[in-house]
C-alpha positions as a Markdown table, in Angstrom:
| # | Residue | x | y | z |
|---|---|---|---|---|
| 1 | Unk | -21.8 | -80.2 | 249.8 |
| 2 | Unk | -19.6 | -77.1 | 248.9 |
| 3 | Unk | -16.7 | -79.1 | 248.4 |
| 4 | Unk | -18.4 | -81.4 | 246.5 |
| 5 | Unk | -19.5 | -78.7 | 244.1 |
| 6 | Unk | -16.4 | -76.8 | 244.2 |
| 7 | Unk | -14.7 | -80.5 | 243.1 |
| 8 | Unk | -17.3 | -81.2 | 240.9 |
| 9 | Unk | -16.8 | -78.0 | 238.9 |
| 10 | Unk | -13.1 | -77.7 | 239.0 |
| 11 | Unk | -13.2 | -81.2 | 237.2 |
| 12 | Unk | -16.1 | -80.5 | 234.6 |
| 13 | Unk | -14.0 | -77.4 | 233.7 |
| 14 | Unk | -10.3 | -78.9 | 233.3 |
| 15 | Unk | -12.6 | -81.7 | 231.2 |
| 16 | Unk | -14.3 | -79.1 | 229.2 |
| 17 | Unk | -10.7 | -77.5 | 228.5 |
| 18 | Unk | -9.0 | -81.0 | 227.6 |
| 19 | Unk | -12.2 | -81.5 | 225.3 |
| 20 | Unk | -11.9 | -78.1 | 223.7 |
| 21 | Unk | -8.3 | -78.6 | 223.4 |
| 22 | Unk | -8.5 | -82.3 | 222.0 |
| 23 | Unk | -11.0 | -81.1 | 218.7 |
| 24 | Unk | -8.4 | -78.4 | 217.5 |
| 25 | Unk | -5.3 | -80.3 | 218.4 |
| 26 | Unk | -4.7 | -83.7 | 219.6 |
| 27 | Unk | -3.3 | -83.7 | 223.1 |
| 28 | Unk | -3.4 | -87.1 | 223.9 |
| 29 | Unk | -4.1 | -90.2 | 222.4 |
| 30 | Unk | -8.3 | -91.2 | 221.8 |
| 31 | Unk | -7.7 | -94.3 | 224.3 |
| 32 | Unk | -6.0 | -91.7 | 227.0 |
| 33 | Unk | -9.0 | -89.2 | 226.3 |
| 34 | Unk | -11.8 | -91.9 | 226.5 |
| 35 | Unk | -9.9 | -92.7 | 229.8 |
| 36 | Unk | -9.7 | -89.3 | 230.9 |
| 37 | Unk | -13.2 | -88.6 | 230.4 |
| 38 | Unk | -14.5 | -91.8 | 232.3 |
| 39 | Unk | -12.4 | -90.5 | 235.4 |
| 40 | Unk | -14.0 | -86.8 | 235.2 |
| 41 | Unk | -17.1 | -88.3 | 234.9 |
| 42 | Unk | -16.7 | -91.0 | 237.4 |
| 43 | Unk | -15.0 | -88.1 | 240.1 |
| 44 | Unk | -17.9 | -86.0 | 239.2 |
| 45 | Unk | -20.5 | -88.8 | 240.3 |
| 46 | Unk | -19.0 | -90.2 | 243.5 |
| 47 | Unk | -18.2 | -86.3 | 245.2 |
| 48 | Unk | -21.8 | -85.4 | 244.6 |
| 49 | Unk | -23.2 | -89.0 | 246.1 |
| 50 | Unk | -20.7 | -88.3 | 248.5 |
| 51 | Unk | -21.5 | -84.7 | 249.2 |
| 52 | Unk | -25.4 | -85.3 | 249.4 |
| 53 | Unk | -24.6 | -88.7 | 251.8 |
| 54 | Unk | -23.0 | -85.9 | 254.3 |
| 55 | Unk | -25.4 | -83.2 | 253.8 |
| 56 | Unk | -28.0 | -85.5 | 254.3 |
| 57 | Unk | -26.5 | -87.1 | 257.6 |
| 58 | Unk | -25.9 | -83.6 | 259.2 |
| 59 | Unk | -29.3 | -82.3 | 258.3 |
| 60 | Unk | -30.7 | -85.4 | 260.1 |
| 61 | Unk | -28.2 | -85.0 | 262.9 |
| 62 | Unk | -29.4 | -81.3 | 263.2 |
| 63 | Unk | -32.9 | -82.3 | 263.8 |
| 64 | Unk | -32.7 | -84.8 | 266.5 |
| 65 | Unk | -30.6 | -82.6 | 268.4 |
| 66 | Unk | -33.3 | -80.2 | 267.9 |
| 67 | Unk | -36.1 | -82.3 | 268.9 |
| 68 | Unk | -38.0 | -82.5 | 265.7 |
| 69 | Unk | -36.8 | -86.5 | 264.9 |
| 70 | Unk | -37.0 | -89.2 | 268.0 |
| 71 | Unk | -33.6 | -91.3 | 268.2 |
C-alpha cells in the first residue's frame, strides 16, 4: 500500500503542476491535456485498487498463519 500511495501522490502532484502550468501558459495542446489528465487519473485509480488488493491478501495471509482464519 506504500507504494501505491507514494505513486499515487507523485502522479496527483506532477498533474497538479501540468494543471497549474496549463491555466498561465499553454504547454500542450487541450486534446494532449484532456489525454494527460485521463492517464493521471486512470494511474491513480488502478495503484490504489491494486495496492488495497495486496494489502488485503497479506492481511488475510497474516491471519491464517496466525490461527485466527481456518484455510
Amino acid at each position: 500500500m506504500k507504494i501505491a500511495a507514494i505513486i499515487s501522490i507523485t502522479v496527483i502532484i506532477a498533474w497538479a503542476l501540468l494543471t497549474i502550468l496549463q491555466v498561465w501558459i499553454e504547454v500542450v495542446s487541450g486534446a494532449v491535456y484532456l489525454k494527460l489528465s485521463m492517464t493521471a487519473g486512470i494511474i491513480v485509480i488502478v495503484s490504489m485498487v491494486i495496492g488495497l488488493a495486496v494489502k488485503d491478501y497479506l492481511s488475510e495471509k497474516k491471519m491464517k498463519d496466525d490461527g485466527f482464519i481456518d484455510s
